[in-house]
N, CA, C and O atoms as CSV, one atom per row, in Angstrom:
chain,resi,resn,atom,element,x,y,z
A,1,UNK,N,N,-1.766,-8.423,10.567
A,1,UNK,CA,C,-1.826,-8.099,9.166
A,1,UNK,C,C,-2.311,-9.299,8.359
A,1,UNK,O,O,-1.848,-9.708,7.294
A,2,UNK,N,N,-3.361,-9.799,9.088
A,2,UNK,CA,C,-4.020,-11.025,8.106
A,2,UNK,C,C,-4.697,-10.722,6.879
A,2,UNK,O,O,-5.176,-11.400,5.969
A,3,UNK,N,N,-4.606,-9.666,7.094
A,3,UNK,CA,C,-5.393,-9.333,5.371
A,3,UNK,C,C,-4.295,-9.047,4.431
A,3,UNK,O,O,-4.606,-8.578,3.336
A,4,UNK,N,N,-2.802,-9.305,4.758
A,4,UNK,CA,C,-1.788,-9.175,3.736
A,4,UNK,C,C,-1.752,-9.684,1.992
A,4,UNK,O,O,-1.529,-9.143,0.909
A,5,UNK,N,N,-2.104,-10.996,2.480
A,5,UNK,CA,C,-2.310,-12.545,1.721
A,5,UNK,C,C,-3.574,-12.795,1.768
A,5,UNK,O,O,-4.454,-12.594,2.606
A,6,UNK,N,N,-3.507,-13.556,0.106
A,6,UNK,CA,C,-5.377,-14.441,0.144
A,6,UNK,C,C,-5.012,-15.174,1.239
A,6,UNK,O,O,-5.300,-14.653,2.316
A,7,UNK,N,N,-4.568,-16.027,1.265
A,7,UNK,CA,C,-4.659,-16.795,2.096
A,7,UNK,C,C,-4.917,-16.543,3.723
A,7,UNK,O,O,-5.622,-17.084,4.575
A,8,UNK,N,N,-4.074,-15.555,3.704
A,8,UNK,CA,C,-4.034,-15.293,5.488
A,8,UNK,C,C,-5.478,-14.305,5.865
A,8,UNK,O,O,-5.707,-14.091,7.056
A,9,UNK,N,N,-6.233,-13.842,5.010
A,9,UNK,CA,C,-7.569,-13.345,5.031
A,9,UNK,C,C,-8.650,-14.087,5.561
A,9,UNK,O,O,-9.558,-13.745,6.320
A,10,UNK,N,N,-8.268,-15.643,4.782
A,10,UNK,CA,C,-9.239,-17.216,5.014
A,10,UNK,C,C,-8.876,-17.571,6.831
A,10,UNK,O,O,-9.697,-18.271,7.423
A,11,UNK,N,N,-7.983,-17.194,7.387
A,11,UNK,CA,C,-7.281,-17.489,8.297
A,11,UNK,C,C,-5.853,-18.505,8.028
A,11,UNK,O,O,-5.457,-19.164,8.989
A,12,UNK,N,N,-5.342,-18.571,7.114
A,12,UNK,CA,C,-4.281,-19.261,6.282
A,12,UNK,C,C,-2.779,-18.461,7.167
A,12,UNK,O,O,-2.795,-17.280,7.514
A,13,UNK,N,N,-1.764,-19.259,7.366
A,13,UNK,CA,C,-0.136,-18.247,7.057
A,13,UNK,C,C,0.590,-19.179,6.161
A,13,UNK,O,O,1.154,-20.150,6.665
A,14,UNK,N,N,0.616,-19.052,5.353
A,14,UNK,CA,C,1.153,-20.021,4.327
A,14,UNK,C,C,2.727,-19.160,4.506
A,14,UNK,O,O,3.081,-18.081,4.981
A,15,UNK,N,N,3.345,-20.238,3.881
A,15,UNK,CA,C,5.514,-19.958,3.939
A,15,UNK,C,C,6.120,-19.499,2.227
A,15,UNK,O,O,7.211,-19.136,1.788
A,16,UNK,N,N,4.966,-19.711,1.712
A,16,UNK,CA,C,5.230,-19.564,0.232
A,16,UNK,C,C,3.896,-19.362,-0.690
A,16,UNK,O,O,2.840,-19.506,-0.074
A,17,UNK,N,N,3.786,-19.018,-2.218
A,17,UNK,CA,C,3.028,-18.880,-3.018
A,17,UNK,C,C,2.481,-20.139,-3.375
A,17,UNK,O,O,3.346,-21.002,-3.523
A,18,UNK,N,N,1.323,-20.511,-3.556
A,18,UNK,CA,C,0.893,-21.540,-4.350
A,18,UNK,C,C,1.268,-21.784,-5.984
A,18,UNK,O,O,1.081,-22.812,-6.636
A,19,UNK,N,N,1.795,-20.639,-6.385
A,19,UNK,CA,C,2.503,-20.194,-7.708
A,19,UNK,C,C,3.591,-20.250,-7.949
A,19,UNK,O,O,3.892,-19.394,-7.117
A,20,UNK,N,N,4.544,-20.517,-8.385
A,20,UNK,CA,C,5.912,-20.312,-8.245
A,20,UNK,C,C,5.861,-19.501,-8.791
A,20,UNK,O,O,4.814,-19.250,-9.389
A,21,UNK,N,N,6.885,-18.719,-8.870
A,21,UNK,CA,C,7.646,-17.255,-9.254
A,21,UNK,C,C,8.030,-17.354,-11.222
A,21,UNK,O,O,8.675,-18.310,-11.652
A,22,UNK,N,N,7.681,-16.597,-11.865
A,22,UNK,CA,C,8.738,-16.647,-12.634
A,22,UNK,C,C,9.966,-16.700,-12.649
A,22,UNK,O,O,10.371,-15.913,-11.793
A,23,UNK,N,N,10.979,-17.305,-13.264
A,23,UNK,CA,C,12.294,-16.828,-13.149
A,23,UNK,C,C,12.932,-15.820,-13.369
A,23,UNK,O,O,14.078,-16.174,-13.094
A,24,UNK,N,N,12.983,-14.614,-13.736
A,24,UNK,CA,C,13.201,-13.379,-13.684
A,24,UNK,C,C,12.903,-12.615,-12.373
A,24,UNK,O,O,13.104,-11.420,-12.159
A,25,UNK,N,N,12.290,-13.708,-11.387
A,25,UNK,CA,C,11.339,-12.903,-10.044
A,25,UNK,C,C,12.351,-13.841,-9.230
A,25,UNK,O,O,11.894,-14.104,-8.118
A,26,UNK,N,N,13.324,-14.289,-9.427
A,26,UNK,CA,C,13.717,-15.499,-8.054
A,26,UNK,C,C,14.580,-14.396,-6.808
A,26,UNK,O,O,14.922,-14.656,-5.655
A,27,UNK,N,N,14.706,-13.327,-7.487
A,27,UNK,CA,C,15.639,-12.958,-5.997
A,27,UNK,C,C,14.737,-11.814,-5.391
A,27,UNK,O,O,15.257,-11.087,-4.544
A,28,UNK,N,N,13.104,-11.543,-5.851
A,28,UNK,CA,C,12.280,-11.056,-4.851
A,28,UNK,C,C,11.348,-11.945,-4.476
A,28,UNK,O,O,10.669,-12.708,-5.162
A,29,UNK,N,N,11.398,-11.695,-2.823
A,29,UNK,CA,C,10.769,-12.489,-1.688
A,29,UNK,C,C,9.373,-12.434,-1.952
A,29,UNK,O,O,8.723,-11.388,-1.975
A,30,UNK,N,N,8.697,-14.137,-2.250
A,30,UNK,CA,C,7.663,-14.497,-1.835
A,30,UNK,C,C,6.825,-13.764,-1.536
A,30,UNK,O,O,6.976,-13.480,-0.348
A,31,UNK,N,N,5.485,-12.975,-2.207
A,31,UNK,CA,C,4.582,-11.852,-1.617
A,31,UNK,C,C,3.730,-12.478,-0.461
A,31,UNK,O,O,3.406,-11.845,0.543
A,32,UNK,N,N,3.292,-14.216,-0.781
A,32,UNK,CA,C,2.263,-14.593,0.266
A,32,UNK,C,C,2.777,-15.483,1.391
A,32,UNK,O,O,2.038,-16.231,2.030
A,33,UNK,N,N,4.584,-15.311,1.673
A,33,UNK,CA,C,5.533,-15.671,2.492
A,33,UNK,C,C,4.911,-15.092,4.272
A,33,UNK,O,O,5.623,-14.298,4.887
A,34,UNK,N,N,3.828,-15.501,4.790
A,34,UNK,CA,C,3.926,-14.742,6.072
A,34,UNK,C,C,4.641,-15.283,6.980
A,34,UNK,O,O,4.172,-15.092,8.102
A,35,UNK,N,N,5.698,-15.952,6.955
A,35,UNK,CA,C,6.505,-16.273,7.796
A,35,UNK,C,C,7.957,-15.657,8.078
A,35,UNK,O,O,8.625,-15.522,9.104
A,36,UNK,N,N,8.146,-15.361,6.817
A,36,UNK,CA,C,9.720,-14.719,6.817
A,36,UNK,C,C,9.833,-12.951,6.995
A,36,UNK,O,O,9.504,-12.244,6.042
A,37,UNK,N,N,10.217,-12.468,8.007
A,37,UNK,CA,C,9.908,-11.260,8.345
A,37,UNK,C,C,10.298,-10.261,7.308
A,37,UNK,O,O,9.550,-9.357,6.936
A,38,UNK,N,N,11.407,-10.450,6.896
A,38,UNK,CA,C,12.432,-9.834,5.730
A,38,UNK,C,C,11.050,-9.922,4.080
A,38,UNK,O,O,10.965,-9.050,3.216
A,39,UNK,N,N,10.519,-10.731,4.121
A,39,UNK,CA,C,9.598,-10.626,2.815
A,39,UNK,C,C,8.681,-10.100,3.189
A,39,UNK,O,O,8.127,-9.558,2.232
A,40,UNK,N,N,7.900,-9.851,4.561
A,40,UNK,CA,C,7.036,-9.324,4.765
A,40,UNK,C,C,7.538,-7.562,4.752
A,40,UNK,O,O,6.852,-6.652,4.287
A,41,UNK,N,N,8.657,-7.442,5.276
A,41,UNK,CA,C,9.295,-6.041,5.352
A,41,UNK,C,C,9.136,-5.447,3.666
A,41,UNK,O,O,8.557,-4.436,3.268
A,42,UNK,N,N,9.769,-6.332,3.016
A,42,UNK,CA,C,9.551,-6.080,1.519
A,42,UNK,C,C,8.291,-5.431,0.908
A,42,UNK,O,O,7.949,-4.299,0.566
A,43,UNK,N,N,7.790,-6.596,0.928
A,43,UNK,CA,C,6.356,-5.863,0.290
A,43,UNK,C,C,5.583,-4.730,1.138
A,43,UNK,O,O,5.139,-3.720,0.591
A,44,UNK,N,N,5.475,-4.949,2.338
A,44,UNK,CA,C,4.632,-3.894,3.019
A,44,UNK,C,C,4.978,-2.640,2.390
A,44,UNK,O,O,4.010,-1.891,2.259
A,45,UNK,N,N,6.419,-2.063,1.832
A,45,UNK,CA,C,6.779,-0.704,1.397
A,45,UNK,C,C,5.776,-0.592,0.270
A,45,UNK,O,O,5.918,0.472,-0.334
A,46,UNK,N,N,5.149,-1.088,-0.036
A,46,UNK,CA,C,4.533,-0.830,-1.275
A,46,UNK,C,C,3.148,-0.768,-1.017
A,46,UNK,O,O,2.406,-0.158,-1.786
A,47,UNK,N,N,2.792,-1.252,-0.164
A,47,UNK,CA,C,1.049,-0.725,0.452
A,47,UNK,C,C,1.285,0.437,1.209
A,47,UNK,O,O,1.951,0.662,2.219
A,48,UNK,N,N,0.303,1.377,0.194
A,48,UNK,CA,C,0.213,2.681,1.013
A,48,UNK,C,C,-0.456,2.858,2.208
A,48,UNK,O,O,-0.111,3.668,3.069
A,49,UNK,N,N,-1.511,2.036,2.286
A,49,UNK,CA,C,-2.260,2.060,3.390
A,49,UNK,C,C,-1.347,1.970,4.971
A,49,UNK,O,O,-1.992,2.115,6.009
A,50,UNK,N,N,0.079,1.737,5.031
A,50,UNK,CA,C,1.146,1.519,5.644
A,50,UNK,C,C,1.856,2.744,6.119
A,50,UNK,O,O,2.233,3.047,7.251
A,51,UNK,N,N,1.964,3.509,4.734
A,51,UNK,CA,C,2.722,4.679,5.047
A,51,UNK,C,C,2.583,5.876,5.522
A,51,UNK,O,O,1.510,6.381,5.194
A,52,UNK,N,N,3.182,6.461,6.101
A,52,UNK,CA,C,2.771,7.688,7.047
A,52,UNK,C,C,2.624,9.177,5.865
A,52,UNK,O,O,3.422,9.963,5.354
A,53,UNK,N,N,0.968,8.941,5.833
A,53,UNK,CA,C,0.380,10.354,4.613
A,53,UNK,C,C,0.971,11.586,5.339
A,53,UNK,O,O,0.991,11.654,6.568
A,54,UNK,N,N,1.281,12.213,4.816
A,54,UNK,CA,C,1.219,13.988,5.237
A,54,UNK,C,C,0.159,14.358,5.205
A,54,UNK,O,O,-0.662,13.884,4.419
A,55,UNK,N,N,-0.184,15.538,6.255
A,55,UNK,CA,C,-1.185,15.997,6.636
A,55,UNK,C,C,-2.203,15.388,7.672
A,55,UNK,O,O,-3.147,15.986,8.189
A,56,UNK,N,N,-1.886,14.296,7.840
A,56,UNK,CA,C,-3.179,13.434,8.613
A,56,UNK,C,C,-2.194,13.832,9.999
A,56,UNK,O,O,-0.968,13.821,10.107
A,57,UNK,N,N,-3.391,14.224,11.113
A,57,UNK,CA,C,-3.245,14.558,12.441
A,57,UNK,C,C,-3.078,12.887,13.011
A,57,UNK,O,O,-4.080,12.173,12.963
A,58,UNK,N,N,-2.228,12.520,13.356
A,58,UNK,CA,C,-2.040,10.814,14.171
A,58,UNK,C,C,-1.917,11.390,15.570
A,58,UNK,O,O,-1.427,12.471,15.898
A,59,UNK,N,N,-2.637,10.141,16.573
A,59,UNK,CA,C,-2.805,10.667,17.806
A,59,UNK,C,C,-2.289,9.087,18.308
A,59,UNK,O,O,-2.102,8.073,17.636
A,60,UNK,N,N,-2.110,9.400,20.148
A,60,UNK,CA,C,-2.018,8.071,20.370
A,60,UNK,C,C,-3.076,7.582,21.211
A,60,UNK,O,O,-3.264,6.367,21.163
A,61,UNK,N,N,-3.783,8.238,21.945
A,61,UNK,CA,C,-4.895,7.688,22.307
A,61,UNK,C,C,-6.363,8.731,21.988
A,61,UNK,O,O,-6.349,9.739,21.282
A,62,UNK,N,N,-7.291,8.297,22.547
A,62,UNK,CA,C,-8.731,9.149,22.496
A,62,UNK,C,C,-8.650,10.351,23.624
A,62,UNK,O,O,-9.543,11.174,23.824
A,63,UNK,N,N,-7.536,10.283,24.235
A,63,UNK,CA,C,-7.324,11.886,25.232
A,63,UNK,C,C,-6.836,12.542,24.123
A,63,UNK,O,O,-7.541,13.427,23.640
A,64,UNK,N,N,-5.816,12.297,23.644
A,64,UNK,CA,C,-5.163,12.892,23.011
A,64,UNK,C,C,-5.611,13.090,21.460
A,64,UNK,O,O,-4.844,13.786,20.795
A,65,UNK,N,N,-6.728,12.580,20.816
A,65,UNK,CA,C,-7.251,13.206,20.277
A,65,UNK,C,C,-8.095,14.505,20.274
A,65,UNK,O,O,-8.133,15.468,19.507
A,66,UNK,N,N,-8.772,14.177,21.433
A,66,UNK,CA,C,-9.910,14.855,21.919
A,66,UNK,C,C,-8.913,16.758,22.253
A,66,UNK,O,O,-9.374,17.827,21.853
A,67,UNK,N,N,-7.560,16.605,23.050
A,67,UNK,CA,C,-6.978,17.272,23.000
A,67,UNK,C,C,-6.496,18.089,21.945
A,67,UNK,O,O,-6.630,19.300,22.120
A,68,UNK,N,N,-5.852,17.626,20.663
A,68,UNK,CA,C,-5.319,18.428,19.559
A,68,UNK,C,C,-6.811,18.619,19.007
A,68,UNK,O,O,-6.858,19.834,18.812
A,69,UNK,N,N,-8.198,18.024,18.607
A,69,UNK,CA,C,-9.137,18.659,18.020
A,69,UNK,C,C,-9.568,19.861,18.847
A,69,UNK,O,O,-10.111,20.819,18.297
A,70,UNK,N,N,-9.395,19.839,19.836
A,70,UNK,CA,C,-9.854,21.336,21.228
A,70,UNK,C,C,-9.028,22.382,21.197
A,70,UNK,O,O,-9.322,23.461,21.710
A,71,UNK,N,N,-7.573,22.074,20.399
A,71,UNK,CA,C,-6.456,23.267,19.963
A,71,UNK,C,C,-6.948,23.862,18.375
A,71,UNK,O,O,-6.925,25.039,18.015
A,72,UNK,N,N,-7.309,22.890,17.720
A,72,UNK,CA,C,-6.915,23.638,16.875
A,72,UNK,C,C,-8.532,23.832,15.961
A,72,UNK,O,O,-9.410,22.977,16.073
A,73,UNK,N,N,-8.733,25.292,14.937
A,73,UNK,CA,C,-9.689,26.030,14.465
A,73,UNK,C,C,-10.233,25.515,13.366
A,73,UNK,O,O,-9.741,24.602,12.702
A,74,UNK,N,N,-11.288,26.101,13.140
A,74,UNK,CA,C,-12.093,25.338,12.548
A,74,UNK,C,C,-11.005,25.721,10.710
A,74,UNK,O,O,-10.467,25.012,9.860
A,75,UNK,N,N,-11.128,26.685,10.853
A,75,UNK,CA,C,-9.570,27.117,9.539
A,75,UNK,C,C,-8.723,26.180,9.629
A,75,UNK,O,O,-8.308,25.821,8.527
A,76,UNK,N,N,-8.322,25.668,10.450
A,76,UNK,CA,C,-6.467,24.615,10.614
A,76,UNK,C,C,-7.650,23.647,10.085
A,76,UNK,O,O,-7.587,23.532,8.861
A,77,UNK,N,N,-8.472,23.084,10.539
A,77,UNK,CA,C,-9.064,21.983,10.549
A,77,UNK,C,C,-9.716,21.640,8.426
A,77,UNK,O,O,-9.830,20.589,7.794
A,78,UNK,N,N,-9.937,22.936,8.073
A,78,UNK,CA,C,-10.427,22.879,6.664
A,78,UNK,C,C,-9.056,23.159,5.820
A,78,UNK,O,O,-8.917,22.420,4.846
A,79,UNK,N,N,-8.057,24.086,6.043
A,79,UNK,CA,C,-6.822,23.185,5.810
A,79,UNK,C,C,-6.181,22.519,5.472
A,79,UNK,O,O,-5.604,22.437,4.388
A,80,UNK,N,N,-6.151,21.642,6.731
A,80,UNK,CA,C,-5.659,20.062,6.943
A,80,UNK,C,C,-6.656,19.476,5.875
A,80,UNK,O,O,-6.040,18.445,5.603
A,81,UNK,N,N,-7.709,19.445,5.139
A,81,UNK,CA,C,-8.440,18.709,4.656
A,81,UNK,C,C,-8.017,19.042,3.172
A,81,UNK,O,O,-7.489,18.335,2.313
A,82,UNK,N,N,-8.416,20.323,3.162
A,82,UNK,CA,C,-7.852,20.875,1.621
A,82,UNK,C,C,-6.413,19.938,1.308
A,82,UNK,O,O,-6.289,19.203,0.328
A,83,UNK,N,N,-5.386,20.144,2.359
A,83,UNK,CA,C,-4.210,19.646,1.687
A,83,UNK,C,C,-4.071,18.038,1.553
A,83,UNK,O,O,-3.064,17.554,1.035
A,84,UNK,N,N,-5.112,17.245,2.034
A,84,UNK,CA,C,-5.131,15.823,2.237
A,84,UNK,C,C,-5.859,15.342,1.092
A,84,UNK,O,O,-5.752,14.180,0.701
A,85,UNK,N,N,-6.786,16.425,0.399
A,85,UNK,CA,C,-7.244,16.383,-0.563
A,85,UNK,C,C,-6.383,17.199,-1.798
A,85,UNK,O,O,-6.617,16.596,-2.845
A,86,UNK,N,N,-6.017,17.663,-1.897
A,86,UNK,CA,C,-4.733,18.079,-3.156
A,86,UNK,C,C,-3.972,17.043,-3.157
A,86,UNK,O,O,-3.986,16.460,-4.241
A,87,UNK,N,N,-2.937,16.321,-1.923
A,87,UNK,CA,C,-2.313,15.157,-2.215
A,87,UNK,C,C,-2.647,13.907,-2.640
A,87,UNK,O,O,-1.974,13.102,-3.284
A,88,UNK,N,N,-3.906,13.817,-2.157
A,88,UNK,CA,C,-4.463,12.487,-2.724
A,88,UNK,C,C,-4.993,12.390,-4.067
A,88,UNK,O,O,-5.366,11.307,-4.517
A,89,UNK,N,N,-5.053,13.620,-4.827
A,89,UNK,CA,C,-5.438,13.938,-6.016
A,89,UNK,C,C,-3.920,13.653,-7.283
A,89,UNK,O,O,-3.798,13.130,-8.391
A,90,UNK,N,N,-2.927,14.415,-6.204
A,90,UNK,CA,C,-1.723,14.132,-6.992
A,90,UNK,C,C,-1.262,13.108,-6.902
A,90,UNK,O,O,-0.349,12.878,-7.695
A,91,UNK,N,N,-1.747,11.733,-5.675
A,91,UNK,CA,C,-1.457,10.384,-5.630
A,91,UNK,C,C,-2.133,9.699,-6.190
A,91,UNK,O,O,-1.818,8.509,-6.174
A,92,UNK,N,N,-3.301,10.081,-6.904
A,92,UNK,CA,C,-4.400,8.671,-7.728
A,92,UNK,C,C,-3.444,8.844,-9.163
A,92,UNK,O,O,-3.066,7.889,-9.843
A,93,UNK,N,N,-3.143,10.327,-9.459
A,93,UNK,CA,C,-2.586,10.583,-10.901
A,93,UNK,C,C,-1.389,9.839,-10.876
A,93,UNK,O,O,-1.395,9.110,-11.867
A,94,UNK,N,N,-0.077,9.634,-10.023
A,94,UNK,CA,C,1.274,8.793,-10.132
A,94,UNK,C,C,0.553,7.535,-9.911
A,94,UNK,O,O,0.914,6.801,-10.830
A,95,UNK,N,N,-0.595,6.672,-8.881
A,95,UNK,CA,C,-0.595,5.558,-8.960
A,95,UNK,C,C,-1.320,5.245,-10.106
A,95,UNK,O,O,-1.282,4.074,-10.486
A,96,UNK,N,N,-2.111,6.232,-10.863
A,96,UNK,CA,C,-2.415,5.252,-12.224
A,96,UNK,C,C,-1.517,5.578,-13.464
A,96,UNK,O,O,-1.161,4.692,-14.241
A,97,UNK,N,N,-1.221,6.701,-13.589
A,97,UNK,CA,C,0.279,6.049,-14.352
A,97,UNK,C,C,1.106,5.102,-14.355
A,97,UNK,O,O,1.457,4.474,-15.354
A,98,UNK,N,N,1.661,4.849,-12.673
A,98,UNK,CA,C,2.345,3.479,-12.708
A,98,UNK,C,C,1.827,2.239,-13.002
A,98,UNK,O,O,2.564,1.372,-13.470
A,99,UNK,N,N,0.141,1.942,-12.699
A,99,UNK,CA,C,-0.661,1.273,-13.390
A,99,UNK,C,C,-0.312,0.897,-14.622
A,99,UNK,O,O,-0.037,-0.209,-15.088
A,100,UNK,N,N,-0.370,2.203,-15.187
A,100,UNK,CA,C,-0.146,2.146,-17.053
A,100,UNK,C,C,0.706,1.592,-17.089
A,100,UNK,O,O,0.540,0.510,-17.651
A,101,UNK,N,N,1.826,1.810,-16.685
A,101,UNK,CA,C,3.197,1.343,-16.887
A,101,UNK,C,C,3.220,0.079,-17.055
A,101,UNK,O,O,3.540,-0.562,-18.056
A,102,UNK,N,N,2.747,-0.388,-15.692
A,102,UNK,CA,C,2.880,-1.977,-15.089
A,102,UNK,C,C,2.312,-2.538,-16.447
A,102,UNK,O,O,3.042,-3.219,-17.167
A,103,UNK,N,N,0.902,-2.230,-16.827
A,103,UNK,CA,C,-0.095,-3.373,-17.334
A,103,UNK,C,C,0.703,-3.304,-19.118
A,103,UNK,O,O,0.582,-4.379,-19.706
A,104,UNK,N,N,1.180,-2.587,-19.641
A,104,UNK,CA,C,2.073,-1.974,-20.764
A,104,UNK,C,C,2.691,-2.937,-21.089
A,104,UNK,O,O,2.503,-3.612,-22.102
A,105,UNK,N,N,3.735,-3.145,-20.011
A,105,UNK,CA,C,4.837,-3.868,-20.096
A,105,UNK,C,C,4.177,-5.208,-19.885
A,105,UNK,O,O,4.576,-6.055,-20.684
A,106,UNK,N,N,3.230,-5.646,-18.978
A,106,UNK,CA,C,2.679,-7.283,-19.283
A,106,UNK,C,C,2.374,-7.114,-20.753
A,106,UNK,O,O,3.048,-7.791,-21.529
A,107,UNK,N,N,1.579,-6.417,-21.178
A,107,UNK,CA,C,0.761,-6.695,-22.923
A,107,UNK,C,C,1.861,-6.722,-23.326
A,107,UNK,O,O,1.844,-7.801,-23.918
A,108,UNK,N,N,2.822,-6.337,-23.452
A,108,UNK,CA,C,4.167,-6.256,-24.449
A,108,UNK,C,C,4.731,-7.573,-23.794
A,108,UNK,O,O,5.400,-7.922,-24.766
A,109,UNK,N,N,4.893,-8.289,-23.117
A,109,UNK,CA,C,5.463,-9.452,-22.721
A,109,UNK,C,C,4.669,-10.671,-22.751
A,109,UNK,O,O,5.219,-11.758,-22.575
A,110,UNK,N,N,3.109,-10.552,-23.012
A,110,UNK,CA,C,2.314,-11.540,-22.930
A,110,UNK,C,C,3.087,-12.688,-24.124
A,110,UNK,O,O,4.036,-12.448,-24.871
A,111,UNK,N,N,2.393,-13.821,-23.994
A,111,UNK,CA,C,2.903,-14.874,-24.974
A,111,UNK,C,C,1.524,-14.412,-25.743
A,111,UNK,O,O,1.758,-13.952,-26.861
A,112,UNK,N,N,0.461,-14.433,-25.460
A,112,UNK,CA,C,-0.580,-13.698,-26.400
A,112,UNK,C,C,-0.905,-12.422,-27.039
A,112,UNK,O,O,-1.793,-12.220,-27.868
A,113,UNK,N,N,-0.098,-11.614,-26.563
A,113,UNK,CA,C,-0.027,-9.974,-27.137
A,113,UNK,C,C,-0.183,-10.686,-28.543
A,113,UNK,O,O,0.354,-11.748,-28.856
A,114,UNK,N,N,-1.391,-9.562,-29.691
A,114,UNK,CA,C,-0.635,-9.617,-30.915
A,114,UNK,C,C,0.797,-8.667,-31.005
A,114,UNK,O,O,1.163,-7.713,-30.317
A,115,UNK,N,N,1.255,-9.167,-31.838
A,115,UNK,CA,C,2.674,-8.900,-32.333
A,115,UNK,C,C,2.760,-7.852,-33.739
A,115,UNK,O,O,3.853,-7.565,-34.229
């Protein structure tokens, strides 16, 4: 998971942020911490690219792909797509709301917001 962190992308594992934390942030773990398993556990919940989508057929090897695409119809197969596409439609709409949210609450906290 070297692409977690800038750093660990460069080929870096850095133990900490080059940033310190705000203080309001001291009792969540280090995001560019790749050493401490417990901070890495942390943040990963929050990359979706992590989490197990509904609808997506997961296989464990190339037999066993080759197998469930040879079961199932070309209907199951458009389907499975339709519904991977309805969810991901209803997931861009909650992740950019929470967007909103997030960037809201910085402008309202900036030391530069006008007031």
């Amino acid at each position: 998971m070297n692409e977690r962190t800038w750093d660990g992308a460069y080929g870096g594992h850095p133990s900490k942020s080059s940033i310190k934390a705000h203080e309001s942030q001291s009792t969540i773990p280090d995001p560019n911490n790749e050493k401490d398993k417990d901070a890495i556990r942390y943040w990963i919940q929050f990359a979706d690219f992590y989490k197990m989508l509904p609808h997506i057929t997961y296989f464990d090897s190339i037999g066993d792909l080759v197998d469930k695409l040879n079961k199932m119809t070309r209907a199951e197969l458009l389907q499975i797509s339709a519904k991977m596409k309805e969810y991901n439609a209803i997931a861009l709409q909650e992740l950019l709301g929470k967007w909103q949210t997030i960037l809201k609450m910085i402008a309202k906290t900036s030391v530069n917001a006008p007031h």
